[in-house]
C-alpha positions, 0 to 999 in steps of 0.5 A, spaced: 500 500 500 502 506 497 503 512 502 497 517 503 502 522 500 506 521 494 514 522 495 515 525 488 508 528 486 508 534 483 511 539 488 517 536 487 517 535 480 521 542 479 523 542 473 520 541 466 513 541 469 508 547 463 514 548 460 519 546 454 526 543 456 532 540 454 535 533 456 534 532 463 540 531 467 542 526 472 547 525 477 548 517 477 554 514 482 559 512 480 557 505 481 558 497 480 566 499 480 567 493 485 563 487 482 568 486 476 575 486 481 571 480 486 569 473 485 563 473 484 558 466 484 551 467 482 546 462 487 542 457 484 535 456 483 533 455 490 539 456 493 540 462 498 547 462 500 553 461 496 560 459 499 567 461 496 572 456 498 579 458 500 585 453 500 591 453 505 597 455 501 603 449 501 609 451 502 616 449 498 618 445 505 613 442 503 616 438 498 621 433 499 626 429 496 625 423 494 630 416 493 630 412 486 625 405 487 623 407 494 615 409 495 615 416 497 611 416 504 611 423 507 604 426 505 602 432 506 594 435 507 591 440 503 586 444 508 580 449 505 576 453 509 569 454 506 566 462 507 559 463 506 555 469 504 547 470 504 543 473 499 540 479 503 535 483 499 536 492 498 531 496 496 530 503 494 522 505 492 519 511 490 511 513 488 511 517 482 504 521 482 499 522 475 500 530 476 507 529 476 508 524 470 502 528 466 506 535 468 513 533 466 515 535 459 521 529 459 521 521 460 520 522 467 518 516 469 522 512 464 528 517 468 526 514 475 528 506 474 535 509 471 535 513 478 533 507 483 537 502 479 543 506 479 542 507 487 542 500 488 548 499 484 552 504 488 549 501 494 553 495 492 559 498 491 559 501 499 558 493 501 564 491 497 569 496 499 567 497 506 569 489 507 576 493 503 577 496 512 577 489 514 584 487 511 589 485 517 595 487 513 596 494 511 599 500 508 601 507 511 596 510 517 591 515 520 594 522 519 599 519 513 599 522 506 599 516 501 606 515 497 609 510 493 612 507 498 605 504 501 603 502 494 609 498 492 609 495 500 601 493 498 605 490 493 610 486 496 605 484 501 599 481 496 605 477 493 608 474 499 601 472 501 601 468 493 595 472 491 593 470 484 593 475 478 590 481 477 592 486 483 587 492 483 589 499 487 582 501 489 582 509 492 577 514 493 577 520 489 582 524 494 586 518 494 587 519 486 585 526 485 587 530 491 593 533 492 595 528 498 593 523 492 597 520 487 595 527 483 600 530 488 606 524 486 605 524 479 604 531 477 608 538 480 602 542 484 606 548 485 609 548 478 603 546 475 608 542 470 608 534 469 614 529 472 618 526 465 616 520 465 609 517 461 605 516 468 605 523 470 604 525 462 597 520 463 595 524 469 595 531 466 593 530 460 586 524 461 587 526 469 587 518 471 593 513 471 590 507 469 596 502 472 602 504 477 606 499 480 603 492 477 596 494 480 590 496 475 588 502 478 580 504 480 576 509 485 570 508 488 566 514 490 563 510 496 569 509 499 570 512 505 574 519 506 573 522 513 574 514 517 573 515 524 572 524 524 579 524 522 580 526 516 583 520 512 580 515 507 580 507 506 582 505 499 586 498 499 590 494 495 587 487 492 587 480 489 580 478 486 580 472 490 579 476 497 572 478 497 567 474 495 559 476 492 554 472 492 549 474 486 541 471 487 539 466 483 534 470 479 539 475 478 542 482 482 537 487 480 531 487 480 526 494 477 518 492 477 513 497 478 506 497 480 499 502 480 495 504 486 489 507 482 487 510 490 492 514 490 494 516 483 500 513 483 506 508 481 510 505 485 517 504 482 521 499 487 528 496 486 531 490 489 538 488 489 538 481 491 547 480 493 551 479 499 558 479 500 564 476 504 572 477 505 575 470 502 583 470 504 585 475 508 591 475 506 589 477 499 588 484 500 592 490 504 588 496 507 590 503 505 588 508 510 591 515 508 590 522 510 586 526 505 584 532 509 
């Protein structure tokens, strides 16, 4: 049952009501960054929960010698550890009145779905990456500018732990773009010039870096920027095996819509259907850096 008031009726349709107007614009999220960087398994039909198993690394003093003709008895166990992640549901609903879809010169409605789903995405990527503070090996500190040394240092821990290919740097936009970001290590602020070398060339001239240091770099508007009031954001560094999401058995998205004649209005509701899990400590490094 719809509320008696409409959340969007036509007095908060603003723009576009009785008059003639260019294309609407829409602030989306940057969203579904964190999706293609984890392990990712869809539940199956009847299934609510997926588990994501992780293997014990073997290490070289594990492997003997062994003697020509003789039965090599030594045996060594291969331990798994099962990590389960529980499909939850996430959802975003508003009612669009008749007056308000009556009255507006542009695809209104049509604009809602592209909204909610959006903001379901974007709520999907806030799940991933708050996972990103859990990791117990870690980079530089609260009140620490970010520098090259903590990316090539969440490099050397990600190998020593045997994390599999492809490495992701995941960072904030005060991390990527802000002066105590990787803009402040590649790019001269105070001059206004670029380093002599191709990375700070590409951070000029497209204002990104699309790797550094063996990592595909990434950011995420949903992670973390004033952790704990102080002022520092919680980027990480990662292995596709260290966060897991289970997607529901009927997909991970899901928009309908329904009429309530009583109170002129449609109800758009979108459901995200997910749930997410940290697989392999060891595969990721936090990455708590000063951004104030």
């Amino acid at each position: 049952m719809a509320d008696a008031i409409s959340d969007t009726g036509a007095g908060r349709v603003v723009g576009g009501v009785g008059t003639i107007i260019g294309d609407a614009v829409v602030a989306f999220n940057k969203s579904n960054v964190m999706l293609p960087l984890v392990t990712a398994k869809q539940c199956p039909k009847g299934a609510l929960t997926c588990q994501f198993v992780d293997y014990t690394k073997i290490a070289a003093s594990d492997v003997g010698a062994g003697t020509d003709g003789a039965d090599y008895t030594t045996m060594t166990s291969i331990d798994t550890t099962a990590k389960s992640a529980a499909i939850a549901e996430h959802i975003i609903r508003t009612d669009v009145s008749d007056l308000a879809a009556m009255g507006s010169a542009e695809d209104y409605t049509g604009n809602v779905g592209d909204v909610l789903g959006n903001a379901v995405a974007a709520k999907l990527d806030d799940d991933l990456v708050e996972l990103g503070k859990g990791f117990g090996n870690t980079e530089s500190a609260a009140g620490t500018a970010l520098s090259l040394d903590h990316v090539f240092g969440s490099m050397r821990q990600l190998r020593a732990a045997g994390a599999p290919y492809p490495y992701s740097l995941v960072l904030s936009p005060k991390q990527v773009w802000g002066a105590k970001g990787l803009s402040g290590l590649l790019v001269d602020p105070s001059a206004g010039v670029q380093a002599d070398n191709p990375l700070s060339q590409s951070k000029l001239s497209n204002g990104e870096v699309g790797t550094i240091a063996g990592f595909n770099v990434y950011w995420s508007d949903q992670i973390d920027e004033n952790v704990g009031s102080g002022g520092d954001a919680a980027g990480f560094a990662m292995s596709r095996g260290a966060i897991g999401c289970a997607i529901g058995p009927e997909g991970l998205i899901r928009i309908e819509t329904e009429r309530n004649a009583s109170f002129r209005t449609t109800e758009y509701v979108a459901v995200g259907f997910w749930g997410e899990i940290e697989i392999h400590d060891g595969f990721g490094v936090y990455i708590l850096t000063d951004v104030s």
